[in-house]
C-alpha positions in Angstrom: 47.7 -38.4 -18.7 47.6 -34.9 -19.8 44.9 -34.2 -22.8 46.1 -33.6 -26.7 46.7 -30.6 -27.9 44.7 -29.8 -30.9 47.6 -29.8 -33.0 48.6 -31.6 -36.1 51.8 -34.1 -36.0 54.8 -31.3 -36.9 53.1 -29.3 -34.0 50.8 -26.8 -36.4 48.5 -25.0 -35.0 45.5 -27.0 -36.6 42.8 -24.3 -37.8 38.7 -24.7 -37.8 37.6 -25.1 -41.4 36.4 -21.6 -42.9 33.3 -23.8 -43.9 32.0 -24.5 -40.3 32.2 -20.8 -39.7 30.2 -20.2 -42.3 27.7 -22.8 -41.2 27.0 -21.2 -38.0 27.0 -17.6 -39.6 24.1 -19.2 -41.8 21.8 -20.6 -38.9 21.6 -17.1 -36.9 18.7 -16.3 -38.9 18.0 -12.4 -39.7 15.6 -10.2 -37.6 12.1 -10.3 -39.0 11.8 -7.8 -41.9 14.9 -8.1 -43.9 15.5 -10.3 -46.4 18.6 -13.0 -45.6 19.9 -12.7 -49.0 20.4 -8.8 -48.5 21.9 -9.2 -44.6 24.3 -11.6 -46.5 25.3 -9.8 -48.8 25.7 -6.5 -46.8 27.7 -8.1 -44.0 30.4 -9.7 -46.4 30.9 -6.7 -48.1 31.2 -4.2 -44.5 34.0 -7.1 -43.8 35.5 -6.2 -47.3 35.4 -2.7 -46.8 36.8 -2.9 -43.1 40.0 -5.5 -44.7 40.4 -3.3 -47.2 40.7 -0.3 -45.3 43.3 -2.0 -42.4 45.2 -3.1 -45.1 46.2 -6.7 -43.5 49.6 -8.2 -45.1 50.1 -11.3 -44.7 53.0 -12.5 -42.6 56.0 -14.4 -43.9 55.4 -17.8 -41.9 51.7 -18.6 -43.5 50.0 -17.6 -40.3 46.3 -16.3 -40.2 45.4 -12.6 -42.2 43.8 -10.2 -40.1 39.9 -11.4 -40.5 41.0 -14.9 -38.8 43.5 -13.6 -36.2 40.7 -12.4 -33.4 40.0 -16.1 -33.0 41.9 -18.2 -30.5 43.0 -22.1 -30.1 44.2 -23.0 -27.0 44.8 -26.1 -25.6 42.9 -27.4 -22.5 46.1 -27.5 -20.2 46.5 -23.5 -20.8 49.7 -23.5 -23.4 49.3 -20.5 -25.3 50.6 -19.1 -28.3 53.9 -16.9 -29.3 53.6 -13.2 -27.8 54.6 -12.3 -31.6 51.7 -13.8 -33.2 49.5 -11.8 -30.4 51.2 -8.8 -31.3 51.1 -8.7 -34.7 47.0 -10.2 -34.8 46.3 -7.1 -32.9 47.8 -4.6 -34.5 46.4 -5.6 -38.0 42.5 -5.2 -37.2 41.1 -1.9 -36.6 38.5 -2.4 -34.0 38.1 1.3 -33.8 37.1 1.4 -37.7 34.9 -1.8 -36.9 32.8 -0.4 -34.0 31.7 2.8 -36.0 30.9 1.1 -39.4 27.0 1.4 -40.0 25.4 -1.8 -41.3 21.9 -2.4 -42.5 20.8 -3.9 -39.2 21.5 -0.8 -37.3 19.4 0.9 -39.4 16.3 -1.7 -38.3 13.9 -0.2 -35.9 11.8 -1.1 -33.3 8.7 -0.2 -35.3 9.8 -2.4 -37.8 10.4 -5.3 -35.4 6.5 -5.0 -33.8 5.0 -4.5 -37.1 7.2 -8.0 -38.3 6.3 -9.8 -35.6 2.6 -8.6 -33.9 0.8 -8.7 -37.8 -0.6 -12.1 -37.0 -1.7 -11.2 -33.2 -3.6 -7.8 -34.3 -6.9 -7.6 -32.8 -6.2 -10.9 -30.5 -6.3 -9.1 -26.9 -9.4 -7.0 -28.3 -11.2 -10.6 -28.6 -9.9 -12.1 -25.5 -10.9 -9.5 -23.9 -14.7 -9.4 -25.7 -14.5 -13.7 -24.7 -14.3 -12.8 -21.2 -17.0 -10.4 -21.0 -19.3 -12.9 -22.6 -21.7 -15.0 -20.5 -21.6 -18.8 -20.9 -24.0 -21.2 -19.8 -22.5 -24.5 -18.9 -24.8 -27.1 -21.1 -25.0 -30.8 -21.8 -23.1 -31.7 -25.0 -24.7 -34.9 -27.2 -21.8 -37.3 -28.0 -21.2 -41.1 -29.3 -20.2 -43.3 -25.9 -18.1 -46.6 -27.1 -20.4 -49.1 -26.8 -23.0 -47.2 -25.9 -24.4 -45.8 -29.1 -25.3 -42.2 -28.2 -26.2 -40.2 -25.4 -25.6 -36.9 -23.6 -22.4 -36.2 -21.7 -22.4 -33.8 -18.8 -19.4 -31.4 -17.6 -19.0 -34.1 -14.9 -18.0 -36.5 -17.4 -15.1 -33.9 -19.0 -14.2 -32.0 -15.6 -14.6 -35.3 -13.7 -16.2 -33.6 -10.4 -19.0 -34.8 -9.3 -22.3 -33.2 -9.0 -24.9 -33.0 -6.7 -27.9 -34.6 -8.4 -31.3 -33.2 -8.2 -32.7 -35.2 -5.6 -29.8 -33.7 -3.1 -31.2 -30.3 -4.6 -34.7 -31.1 -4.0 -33.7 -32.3 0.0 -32.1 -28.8 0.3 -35.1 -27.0 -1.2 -37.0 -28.7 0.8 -35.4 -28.0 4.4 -35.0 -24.5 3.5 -38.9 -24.4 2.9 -39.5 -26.4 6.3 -37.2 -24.0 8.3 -38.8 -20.9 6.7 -42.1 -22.5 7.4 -40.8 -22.9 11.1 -40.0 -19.4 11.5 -43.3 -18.4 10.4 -45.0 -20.3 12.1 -43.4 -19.9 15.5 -43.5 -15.8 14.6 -47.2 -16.2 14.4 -47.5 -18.1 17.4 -45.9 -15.9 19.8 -47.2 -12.8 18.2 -50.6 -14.0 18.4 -50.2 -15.2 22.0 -48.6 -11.1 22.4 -51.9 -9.5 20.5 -54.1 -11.8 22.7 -52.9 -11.0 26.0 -52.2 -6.9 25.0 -55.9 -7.0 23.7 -57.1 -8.6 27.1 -55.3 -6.4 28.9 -54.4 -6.6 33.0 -53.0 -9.7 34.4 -53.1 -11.4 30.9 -50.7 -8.9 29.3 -48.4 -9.1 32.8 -48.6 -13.1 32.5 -47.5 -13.0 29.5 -44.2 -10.7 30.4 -43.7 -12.8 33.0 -43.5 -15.9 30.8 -41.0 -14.2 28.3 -38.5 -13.2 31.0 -38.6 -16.5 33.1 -37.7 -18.4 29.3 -34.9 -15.8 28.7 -33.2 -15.7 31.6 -33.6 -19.7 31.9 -31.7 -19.6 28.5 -29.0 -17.1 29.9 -28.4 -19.1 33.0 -28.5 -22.6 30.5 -25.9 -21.0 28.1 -23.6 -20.2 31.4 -23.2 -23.1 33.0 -21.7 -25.0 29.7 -18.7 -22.8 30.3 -18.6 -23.8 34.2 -20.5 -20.9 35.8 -22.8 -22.0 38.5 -25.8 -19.2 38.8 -28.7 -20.0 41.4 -31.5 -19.8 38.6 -33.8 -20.2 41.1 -33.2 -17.0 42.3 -33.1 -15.3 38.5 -36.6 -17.1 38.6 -37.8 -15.5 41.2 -36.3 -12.6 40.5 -37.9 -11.8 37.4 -41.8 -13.0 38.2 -41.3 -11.0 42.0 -40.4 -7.3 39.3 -43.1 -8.3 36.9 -45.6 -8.9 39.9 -44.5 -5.6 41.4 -44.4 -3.4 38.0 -48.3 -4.8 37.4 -49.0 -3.3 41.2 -46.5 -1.8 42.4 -45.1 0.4 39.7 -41.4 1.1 38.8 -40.2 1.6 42.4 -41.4 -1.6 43.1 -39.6 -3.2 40.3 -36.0 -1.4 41.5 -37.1 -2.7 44.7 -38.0 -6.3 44.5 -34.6 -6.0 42.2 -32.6 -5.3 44.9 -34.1 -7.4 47.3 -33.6 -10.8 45.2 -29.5 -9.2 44.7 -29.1 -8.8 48.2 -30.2 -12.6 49.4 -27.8 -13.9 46.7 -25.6 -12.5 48.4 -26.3 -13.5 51.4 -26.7 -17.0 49.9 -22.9 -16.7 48.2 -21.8 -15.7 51.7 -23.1 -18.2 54.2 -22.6 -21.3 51.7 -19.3 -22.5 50.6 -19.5 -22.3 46.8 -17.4 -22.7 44.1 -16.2 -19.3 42.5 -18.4 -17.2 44.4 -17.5 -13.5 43.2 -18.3 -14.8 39.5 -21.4 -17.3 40.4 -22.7 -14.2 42.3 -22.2 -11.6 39.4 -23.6 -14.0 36.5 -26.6 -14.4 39.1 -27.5 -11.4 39.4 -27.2 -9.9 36.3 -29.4 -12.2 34.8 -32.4 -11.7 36.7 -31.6 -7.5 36.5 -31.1 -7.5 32.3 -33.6 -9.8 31.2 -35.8 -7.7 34.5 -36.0 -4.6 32.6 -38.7 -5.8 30.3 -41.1 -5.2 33.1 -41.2 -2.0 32.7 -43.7 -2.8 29.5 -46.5 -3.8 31.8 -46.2 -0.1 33.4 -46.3 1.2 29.5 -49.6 -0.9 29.5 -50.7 0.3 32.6 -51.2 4.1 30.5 -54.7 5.5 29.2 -53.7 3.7 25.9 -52.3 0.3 26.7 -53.0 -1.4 23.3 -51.5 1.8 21.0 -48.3 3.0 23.1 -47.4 -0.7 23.2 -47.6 -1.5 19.4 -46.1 1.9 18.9 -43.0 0.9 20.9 -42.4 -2.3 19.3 -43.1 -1.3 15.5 -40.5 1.0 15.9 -38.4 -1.5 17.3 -39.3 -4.0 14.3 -38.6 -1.3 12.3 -35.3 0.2 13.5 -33.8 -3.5 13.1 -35.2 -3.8 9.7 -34.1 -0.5 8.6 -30.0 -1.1 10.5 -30.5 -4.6 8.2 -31.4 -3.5 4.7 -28.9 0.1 4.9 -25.7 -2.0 6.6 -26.1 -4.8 3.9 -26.3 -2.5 1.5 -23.6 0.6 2.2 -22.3 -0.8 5.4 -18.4 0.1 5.4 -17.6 1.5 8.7 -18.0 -1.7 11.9 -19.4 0.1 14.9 -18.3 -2.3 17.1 -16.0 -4.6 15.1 -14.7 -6.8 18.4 -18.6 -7.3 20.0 -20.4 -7.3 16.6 -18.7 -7.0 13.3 -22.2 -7.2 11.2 -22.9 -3.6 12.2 -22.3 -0.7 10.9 -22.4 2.6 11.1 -24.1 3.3 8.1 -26.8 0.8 9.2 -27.1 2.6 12.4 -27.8 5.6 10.4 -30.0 3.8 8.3 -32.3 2.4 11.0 -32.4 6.0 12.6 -34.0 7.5 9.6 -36.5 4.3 8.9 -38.0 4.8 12.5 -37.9 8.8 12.2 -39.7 8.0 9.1 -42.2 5.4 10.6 -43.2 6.9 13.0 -44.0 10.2 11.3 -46.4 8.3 9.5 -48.0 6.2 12.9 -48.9 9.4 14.7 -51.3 10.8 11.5 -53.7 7.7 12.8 -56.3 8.2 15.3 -54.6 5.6 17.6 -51.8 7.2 18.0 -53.3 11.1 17.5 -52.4 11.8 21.0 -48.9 11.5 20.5 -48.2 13.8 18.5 -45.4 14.1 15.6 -43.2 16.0 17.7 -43.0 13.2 20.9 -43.4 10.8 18.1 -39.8 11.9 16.5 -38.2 12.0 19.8 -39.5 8.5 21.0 -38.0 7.4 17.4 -34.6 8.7 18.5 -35.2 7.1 21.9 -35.8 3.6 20.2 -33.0 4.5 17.8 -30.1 4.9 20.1 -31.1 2.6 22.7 -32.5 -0.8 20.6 -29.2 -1.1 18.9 -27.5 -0.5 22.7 -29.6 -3.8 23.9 -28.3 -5.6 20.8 -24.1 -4.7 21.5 -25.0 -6.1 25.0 -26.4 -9.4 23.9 -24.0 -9.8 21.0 -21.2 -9.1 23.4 -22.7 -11.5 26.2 -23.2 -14.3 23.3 -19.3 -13.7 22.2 -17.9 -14.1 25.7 -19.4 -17.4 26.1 -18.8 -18.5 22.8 -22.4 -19.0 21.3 -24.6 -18.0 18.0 -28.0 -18.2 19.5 -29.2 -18.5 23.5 -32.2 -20.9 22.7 -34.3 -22.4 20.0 -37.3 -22.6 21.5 -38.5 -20.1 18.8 -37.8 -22.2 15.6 -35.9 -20.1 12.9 -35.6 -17.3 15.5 -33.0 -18.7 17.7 -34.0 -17.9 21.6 -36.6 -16.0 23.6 -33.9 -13.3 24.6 -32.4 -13.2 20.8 -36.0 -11.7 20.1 -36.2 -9.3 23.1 -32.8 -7.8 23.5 -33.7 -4.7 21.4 -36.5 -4.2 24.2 -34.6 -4.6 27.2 -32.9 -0.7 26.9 -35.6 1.0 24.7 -38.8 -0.3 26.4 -37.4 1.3 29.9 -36.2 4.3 27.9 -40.0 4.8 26.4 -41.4 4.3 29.5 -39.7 7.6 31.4 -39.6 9.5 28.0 -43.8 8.9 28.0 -43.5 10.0 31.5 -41.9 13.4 31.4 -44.1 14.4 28.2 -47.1 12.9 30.9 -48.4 10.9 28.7 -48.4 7.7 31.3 
């Protein structure tokens, strides 16, 4: 069944009330600024002006005038009106005349709008923004409980997160304060058992070498076989005591020496014996005993006319050239010097720790222990450290990164492993040792 046409019962066009039209003229409400009363007024009379000006007649069958013949009834199933009515509606109203009349609205401008509608908001960004700058300090408010008279309500009780109450803060505190008492005391410990065996001098100072390489490269070859290498540690072992024994008497030939020999019966053990993965058992063997092997050359450093000064002189500026590549990377690190092996350093802090140890040991040589080095050798032994401590660090870091762990030990509590400590050494201590040697001061 086809819907009604909005038409009366002899088939007139049945018009909207004038008074509905006026209804919704009267909710549009005027733009901010101008009076309604006035927009009334000045719209009904531009209509005036525009009907009298088109001069509308009505037409002799009672249809719409000209104001009323824009608007358009149709029935939902698309009938539409005579082509006669259409005709005549459009050539009573000028549009043209329409378009170009000026009413008070146009004259409304955008200054007027903001100062309308912003007067209330003046001066509310400046505040927000003065609110944010503002420190708060998050405090307990005191508040009535029901049924609980009074008492004082924490942000937990609005936010409802939980926090950590201060017995968990005081646990924290105090593992924090255990480790840091750990590393201090450990530090002591082996620096003591360092001072002790330097100061004794001879085989003390070369046992005590000896027992610092045979715990790092036990930690190496520990750290290698949870990712299914399989190094003969008893020949790292071996290796390591047989260059420290042969530095103390031998000097550094016999250190490349007894090097070589421990390499070649490796082989030779890799060769004759079925083995699983013997190319990489073999490598991982071998370069164990011949990194962590280097540090012998310190007992030919302590071999000198000055065992006790050119040895603390090598590893202050050690200490120092980390401490200095620290404190300068952390603070204008930008550039990564080796972002894939070691993203904490920086080029800056390599800089940085140049300097520090420049600085350093300037100031060492102006002390009768160290008098007979001399500020010039001094500088160029900082340089020496400089570029070749950070070298022994990349090595590590990168060894540590391809077997996927943080630290190689923890038998230094708070200091990770033996070879975390000595890495810096394992480059510059060699490096020392023929730089002392061409200025013949070993």
């Amino acid at each position: 069944m086809a819907d009604q046409d909005p038409t009366d019962q002899n088939g007139q066009e049945s018009k909207r009330p004038r008074e509905d039209d006026d209804k919704e003229a009267a909710e549009v409400a005027p733009p901010p600024g101008i009076d309604a009363s006035e927009s009334d007024d000045d719209a009904e009379s531009d209509v005036s002006e525009l009907a009298d000006e088109s001069a509308v007649e009505p037409d002799q069958s009672g249809e719409k005038t000209s104001d009323e013949s824009g608007e358009k009834t149709s029935d939902e199933s698309g009938e539409k009106t005579s082509d006669e009515t259409k005709d005549s509606d459009s050539d009573d109203v000028d549009w043209e005349a329409m378009a170009e009349s000026k009413t008070r609205v146009d004259n409304f401008t955008s200054g007027q709008y903001l100062s309308a509608t912003t007067e209330e908001y003046k001066g509310l960004a400046e505040a927000v923004s003065r609110a944010a700058e503002e420190e708060w300090e998050m405090q307990a408010v005191a508040a009535t409980l029901p049924g609980v008279e009074s008492g004082l309500v924490g942000f937990e009780d609005v936010s409802g997160k939980v926090t950590d109450s201060e017995e968990s803060y005081e646990a924290v505190e105090q593992a924090a304060s255990s480790d840091l008492t750990m590393r201090i005391a450990s530090g002591l410990t082996i620096f003591g058992l360092f001072l002790g065996s330097l100061v004794l001098g001879g085989w003390w100072f070369t046992a005590f070498v000896i027992l610092v390489m045979v715990v790092a490269v036990g930690e190496l070859y520990a750290n290698l076989r949870t990712k299914d290498y399989r190094p003969i540690a008893l020949f790292g072992i071996v290796g390591v005591i047989l260059m420290g024994v042969g530095a103390h008497s031998g000097g550094a030939a016999a250190i490349g020496g007894w090097a070589a020999l421990v390499a070649v019966a490796t082989v030779l053990l890799f060769s004759l014996t079925p083995r699983k993965s013997p190319v990489e058992n073999l490598s991982v063997t071998v370069l164990g005993f011949a990194w962590v092997g280097m540090l012998s050359f310190a007992i030919l450093v302590a071999n000198g006319p000055h065992p006790v000064a050119y040895i603390l002189f090598v590893v202050l500026l050690i200490a120092f050239n980390d401490i200095g590549s620290f404190f300068v990377g952390r603070a204008f690190g930008r550039r990564k010097m080796a972002p894939k092996v070691s993203p904490n350093k920086t080029i800056e802090g390599f800089i940085g720790g140049l300097i520090v140890v420049g600085v350093v040991a300037s100031i060492l040589v102006t002390f009768p222990p160290w008098d007979p080095i001399g500020l010039a050798k001094g500088l160029a032994a900082a340089a020496v450290v400089g570029l070749f401590a950070p070298l022994g660090d990349l090595v590590e870091s990168m060894v540590k990164r391809s077997i996927g762990v943080k630290d190689m030990g923890s038998v230094l509590p708070g200091h990770g492993g033996m070879l975390d400590r000595i890495d810096g050494f394992l480059f510059a201590v060699p490096a020392i040792y023929f730089l002392f040697r061409a200025f013949e001061l070993l």
